[in-house]
C-alpha positions as CSV (number, residue, x, y, z in Angstrom):
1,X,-101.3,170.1,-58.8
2,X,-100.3,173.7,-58.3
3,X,-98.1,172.9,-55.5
4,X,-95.7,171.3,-58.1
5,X,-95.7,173.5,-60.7
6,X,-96.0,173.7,-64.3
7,X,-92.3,172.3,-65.0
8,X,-93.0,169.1,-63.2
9,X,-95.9,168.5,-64.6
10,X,-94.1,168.7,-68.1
11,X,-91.4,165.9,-66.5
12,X,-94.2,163.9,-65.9
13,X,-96.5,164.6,-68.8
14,X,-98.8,162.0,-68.9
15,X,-100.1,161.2,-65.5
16,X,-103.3,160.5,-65.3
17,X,-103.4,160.8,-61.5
18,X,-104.9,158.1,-59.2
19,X,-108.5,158.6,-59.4
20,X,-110.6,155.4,-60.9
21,X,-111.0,152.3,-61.1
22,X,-107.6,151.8,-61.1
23,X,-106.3,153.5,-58.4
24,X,-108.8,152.3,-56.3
25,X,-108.4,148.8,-57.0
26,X,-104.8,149.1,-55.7
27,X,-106.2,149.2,-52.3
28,X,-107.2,145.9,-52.8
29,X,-105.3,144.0,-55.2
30,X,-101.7,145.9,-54.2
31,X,-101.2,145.9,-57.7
32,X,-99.5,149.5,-57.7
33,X,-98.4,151.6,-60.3
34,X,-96.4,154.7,-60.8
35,X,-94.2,156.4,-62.9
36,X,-91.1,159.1,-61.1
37,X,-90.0,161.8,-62.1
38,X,-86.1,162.2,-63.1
39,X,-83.9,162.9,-59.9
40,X,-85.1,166.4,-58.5
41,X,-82.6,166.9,-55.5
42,X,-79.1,166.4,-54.8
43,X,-76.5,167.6,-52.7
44,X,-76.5,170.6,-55.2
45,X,-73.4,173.4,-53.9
46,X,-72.1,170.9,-51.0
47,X,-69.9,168.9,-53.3
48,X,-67.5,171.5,-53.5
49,X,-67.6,172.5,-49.5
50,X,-64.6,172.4,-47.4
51,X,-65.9,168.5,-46.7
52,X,-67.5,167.4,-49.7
53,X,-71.5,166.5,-49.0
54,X,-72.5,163.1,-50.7
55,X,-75.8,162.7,-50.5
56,X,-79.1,164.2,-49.4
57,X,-80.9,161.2,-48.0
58,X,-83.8,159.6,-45.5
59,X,-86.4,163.4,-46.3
60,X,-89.6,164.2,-44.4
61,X,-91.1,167.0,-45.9
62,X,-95.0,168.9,-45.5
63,X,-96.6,171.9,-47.0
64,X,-96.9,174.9,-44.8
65,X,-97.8,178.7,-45.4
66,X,-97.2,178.0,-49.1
67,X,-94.2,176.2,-48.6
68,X,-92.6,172.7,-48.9
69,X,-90.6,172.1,-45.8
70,X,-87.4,169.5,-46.2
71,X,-85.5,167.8,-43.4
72,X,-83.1,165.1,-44.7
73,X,-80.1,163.4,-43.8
74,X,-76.8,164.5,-44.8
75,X,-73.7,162.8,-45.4
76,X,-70.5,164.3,-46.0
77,X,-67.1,162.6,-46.8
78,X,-65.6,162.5,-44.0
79,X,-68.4,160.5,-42.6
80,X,-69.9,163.0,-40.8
81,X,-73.8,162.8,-40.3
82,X,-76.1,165.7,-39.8
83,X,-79.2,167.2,-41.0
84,X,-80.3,169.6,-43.1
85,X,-83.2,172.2,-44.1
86,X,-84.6,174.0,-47.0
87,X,-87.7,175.3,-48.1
88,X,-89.1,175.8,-51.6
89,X,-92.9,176.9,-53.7
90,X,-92.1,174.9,-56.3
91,X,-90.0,171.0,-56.6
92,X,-88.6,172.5,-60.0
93,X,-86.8,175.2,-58.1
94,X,-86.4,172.7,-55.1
95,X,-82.5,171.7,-55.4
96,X,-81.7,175.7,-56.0
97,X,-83.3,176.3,-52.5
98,X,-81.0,178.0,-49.3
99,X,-79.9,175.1,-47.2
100,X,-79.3,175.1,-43.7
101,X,-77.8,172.1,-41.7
102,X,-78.8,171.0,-38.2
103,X,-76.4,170.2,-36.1
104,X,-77.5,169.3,-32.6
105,X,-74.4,167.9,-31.9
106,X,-70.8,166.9,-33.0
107,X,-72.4,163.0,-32.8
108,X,-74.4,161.0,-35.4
109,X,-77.9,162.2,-35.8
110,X,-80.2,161.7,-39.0
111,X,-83.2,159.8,-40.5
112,X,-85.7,162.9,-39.0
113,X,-89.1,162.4,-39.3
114,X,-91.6,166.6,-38.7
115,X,-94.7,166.9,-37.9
116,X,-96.8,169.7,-35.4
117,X,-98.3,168.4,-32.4
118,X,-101.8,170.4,-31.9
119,X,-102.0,169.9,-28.2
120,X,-98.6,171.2,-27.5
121,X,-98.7,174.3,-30.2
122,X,-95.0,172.8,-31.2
123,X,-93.3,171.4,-34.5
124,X,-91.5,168.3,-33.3
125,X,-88.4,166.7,-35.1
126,X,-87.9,163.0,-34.4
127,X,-84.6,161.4,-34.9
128,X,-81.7,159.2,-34.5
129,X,-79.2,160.0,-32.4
130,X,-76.2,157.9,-31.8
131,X,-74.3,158.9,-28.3
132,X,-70.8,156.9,-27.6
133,X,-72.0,157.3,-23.3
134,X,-74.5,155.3,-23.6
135,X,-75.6,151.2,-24.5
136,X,-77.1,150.9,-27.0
137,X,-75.5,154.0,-28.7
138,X,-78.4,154.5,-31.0
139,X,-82.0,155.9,-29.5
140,X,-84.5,158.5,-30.7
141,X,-84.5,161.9,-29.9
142,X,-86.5,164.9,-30.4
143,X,-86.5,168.6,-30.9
144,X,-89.1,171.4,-31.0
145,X,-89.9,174.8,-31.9
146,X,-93.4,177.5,-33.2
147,X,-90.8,178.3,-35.8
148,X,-90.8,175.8,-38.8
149,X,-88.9,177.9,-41.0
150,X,-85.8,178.9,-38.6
151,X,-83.2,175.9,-38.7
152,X,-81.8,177.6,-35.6
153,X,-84.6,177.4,-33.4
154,X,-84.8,174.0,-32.4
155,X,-84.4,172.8,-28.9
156,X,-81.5,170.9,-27.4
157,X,-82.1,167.0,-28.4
158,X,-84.6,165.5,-25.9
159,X,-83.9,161.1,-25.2
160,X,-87.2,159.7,-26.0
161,X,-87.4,156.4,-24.7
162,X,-85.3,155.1,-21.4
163,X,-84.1,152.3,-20.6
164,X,-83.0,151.6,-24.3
165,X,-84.0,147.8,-25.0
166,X,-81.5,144.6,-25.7
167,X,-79.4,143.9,-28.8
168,X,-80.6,144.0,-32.0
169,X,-79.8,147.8,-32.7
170,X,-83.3,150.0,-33.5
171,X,-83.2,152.3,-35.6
172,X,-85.8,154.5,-38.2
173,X,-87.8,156.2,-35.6
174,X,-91.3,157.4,-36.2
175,X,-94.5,158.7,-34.8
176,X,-98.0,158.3,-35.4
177,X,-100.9,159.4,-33.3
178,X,-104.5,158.5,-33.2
179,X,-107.0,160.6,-30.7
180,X,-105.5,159.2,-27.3
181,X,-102.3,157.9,-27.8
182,X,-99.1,158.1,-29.3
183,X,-97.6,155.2,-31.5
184,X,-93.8,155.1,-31.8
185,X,-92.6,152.7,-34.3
186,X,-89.0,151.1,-35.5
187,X,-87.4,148.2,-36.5
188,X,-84.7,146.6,-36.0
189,X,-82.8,145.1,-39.2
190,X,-83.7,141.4,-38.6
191,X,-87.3,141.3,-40.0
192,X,-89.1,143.0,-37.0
193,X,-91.4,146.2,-36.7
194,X,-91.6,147.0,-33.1
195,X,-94.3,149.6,-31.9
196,X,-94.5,151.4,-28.6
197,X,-97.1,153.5,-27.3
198,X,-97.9,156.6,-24.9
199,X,-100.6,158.9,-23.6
200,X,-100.7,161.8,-25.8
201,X,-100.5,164.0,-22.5
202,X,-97.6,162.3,-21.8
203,X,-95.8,162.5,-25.2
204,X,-92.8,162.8,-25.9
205,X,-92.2,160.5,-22.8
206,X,-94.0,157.5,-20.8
207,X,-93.7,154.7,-23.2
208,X,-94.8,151.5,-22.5
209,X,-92.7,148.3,-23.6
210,X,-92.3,147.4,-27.1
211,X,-94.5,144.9,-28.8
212,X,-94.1,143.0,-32.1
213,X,-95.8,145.2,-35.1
214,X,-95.0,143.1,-38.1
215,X,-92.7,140.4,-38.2
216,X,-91.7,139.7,-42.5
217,X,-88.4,140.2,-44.8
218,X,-88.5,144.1,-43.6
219,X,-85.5,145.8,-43.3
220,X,-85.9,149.7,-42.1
221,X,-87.3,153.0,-42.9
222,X,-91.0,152.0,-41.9
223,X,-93.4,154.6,-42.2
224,X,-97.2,154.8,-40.7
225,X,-100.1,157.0,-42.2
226,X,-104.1,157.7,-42.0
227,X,-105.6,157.2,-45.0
228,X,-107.4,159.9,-45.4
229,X,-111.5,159.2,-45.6
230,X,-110.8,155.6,-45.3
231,X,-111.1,153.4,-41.2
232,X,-107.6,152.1,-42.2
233,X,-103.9,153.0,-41.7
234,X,-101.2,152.2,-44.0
235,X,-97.2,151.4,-42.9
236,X,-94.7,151.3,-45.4
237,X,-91.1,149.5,-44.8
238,X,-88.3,149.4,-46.8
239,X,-87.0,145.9,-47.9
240,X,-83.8,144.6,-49.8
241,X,-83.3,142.8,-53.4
242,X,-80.3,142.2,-55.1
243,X,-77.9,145.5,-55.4
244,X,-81.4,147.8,-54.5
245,X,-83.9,148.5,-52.4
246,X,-87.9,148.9,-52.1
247,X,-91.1,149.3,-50.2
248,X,-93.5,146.7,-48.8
249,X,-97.0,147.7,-47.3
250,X,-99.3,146.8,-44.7
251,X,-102.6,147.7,-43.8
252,X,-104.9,148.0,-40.0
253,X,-107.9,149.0,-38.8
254,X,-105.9,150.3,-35.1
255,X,-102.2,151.5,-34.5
256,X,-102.4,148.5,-32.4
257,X,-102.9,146.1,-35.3
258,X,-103.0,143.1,-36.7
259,X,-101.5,144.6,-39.5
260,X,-102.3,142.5,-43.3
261,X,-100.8,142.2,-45.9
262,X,-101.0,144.3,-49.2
263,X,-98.2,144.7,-51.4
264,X,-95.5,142.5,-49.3
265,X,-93.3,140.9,-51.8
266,X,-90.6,142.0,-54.8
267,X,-93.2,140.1,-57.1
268,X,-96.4,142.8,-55.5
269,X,-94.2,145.8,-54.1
270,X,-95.6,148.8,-53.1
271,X,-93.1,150.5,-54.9
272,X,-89.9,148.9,-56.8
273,X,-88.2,149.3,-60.0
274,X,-90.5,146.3,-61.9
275,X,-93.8,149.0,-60.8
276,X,-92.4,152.3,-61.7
277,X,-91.9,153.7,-64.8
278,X,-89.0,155.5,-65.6
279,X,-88.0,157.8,-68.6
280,X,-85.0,157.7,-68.4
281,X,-84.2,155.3,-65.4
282,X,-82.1,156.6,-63.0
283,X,-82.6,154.5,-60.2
284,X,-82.8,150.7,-59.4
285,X,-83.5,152.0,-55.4
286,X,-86.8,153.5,-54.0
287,X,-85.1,153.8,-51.3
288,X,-85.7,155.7,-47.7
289,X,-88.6,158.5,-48.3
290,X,-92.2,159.9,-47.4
291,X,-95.7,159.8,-48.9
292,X,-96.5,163.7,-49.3
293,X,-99.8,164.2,-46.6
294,X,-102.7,165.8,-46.7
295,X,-102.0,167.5,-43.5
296,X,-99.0,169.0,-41.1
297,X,-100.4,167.5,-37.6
298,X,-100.1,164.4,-35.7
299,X,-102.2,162.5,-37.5
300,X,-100.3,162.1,-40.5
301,X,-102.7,161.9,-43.2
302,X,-102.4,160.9,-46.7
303,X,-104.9,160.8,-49.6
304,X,-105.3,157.6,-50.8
305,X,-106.4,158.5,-54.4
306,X,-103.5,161.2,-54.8
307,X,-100.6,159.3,-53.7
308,X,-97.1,161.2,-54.0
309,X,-93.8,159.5,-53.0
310,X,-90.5,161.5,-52.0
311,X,-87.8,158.7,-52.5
312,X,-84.6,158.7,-52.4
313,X,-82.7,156.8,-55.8
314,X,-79.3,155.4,-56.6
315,X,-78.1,153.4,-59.7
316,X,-77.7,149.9,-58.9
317,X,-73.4,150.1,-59.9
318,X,-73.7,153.1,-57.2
319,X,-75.6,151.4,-54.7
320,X,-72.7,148.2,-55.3
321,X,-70.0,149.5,-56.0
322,X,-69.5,153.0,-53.5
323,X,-69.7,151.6,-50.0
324,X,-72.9,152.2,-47.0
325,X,-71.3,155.4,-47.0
326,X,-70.5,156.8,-50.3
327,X,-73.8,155.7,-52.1
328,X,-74.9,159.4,-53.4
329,X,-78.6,159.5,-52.9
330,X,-80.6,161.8,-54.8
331,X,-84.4,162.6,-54.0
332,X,-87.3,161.9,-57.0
333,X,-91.0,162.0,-57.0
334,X,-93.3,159.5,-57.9
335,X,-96.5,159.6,-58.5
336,X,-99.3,156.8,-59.3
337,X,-100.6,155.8,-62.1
């Protein structure tokens, strides 16, 4: 609990964390439970830039050297999309943090996911990257660098996957490796998790053809972890409801599958607005966001009895009412109960 300071844990006085009976039967009921914090990161400064930021949305985040490490999406008002990065000790002092934006290129690029890849030495940045010259437009990308904490040191995007597959648009790239191989998964906005994979000596490139992951009322933003201490890995996808969004799960034994069914429904959601506690509510959305790991590598591991969700959270008259585009995401934590 150090990590989050003494301040946080006053916001969220009360938690009595996710060891127990409790917490472990989640794991097999998917009846979860948490409670969030109040909205800890927003666009901060940026609303008053020369072109106004609106939100701070889609963040990967781990804890390096001391440090949390942020990459979100931004989105400004004149509908440009970028990146950007800050770095923080504690989430109390998170949203007074030095930002930096990325900006590999004049072009739509967001939604990044960072990890570091032990056999190359190398952070790596996935991401979308929309590019006008080519069909689809949308594909992912990625950048690397030894320096985490320099927003400037990251290489020239680097086109993932080629050729680029048929209509429906992918989107919501993200990685996940096991001891041989690397998994790329995505989805594609019509109910469909896709997952590719590669050698990891091959990685970032050689991907084989896409096969069907999970096929269910998904809509984007899937996620992919090792649970820590347990033979299983655990993918999270984002789902619609009336004027909000929120998170299904699924369980496996392999990357490869068959994915079942844990918490896949509004009624049992991983995490929605009927399974999180809120004082005050702030947010009808748990929208777009990352389960804080256990690790920094490849591996993406997560402790399954200390479960911490970085979400990002509108109102449901925001979400409504403000356009795609002008819905101003801010970032909250939750935590389980």
């Amino acid at each position: 609990m150090k990590r989050f300071g003494r301040t946080l844990l006053f916001l969220v006085a009360g938690l009595s964390g996710v060891g127990g009976a409790e917490g472990a039967s989640a794991w097999e009921t998917g009846a979860f439970r948490w409670r969030a914090s109040g909205p800890l990161i927003d666009v901060a400064g940026g609303r008053a830039a020369a072109d106004p930021h609106v939100a701070l949305k889609d963040p990967t985040v781990v804890f390096h050297d001391g440090r949390w490490h942020l990459f979100g999406t931004l989105r400004k008002r004149s509908g440009t999309v970028c990146m950007q990065y800050f770095a923080f000790d504690d989430w109390t002092a998170a949203n007074a943090a030095s930002r930096q934006e990325i900006s590999f290129t004049d072009k739509y690029h967001c939604a990044p996911q960072v990890f570091y890849f032990r056999p190359h030495r190398r952070w790596y940045l996935i991401y979308q990257l929309s590019d006008p010259a080519r069909s689809p437009v949308l594909a992912p990308y990625c950048s690397t660098t030894q320096t985490l904490g320099d927003a400037a040191s990251w290489s020239r995007p680097q086109l993932m996957v080629t050729p680029a597959p048929p209509k429906p648009r992918w989107l919501d790239f993200w990685v996940i490796c096991d001891e041989v191989k690397a998994h790329l998964f995505y989805t594609t906005l019509d109910g469909h998790l896709w997952r590719r994979e590669t050698r990891l000596a091959e990685f970032p490139l050689g991907w084989s053809e896409a096969v069907l992951a999970i096929k269910a009322d998904i809509f984007e933003a899937s996620h992919t972890y090792k649970l820590k201490g347990r033979p299983e890995y655990l993918t999270i996808i984002e789902a619609q409801a009336p004027g909000r969004r929120y998170y299904m799960a699924y369980l496996a034994d392999r990357l490869e599958g068959p994915w079942r069914p844990l918490a896949d429904s509004l009624a049992r959601p991983f995490t929605a607005q009927e399974n999180v506690e809120q004082s005050p509510v702030w947010t009808a959305s748990i929208s777009h966001g990352e389960l804080l790991r256990a690790g920094i590598d490849e591996r993406l591991e997560v402790d399954p009895e200390n479960l911490r969700f970085l979400f990002q959270g509108a109102s449901e008259p925001e979400y409504r009412g403000s356009g795609y585009g002008g819905i101003p995401w801010r970032l909250g934590l939750l935590e389980q109960r």
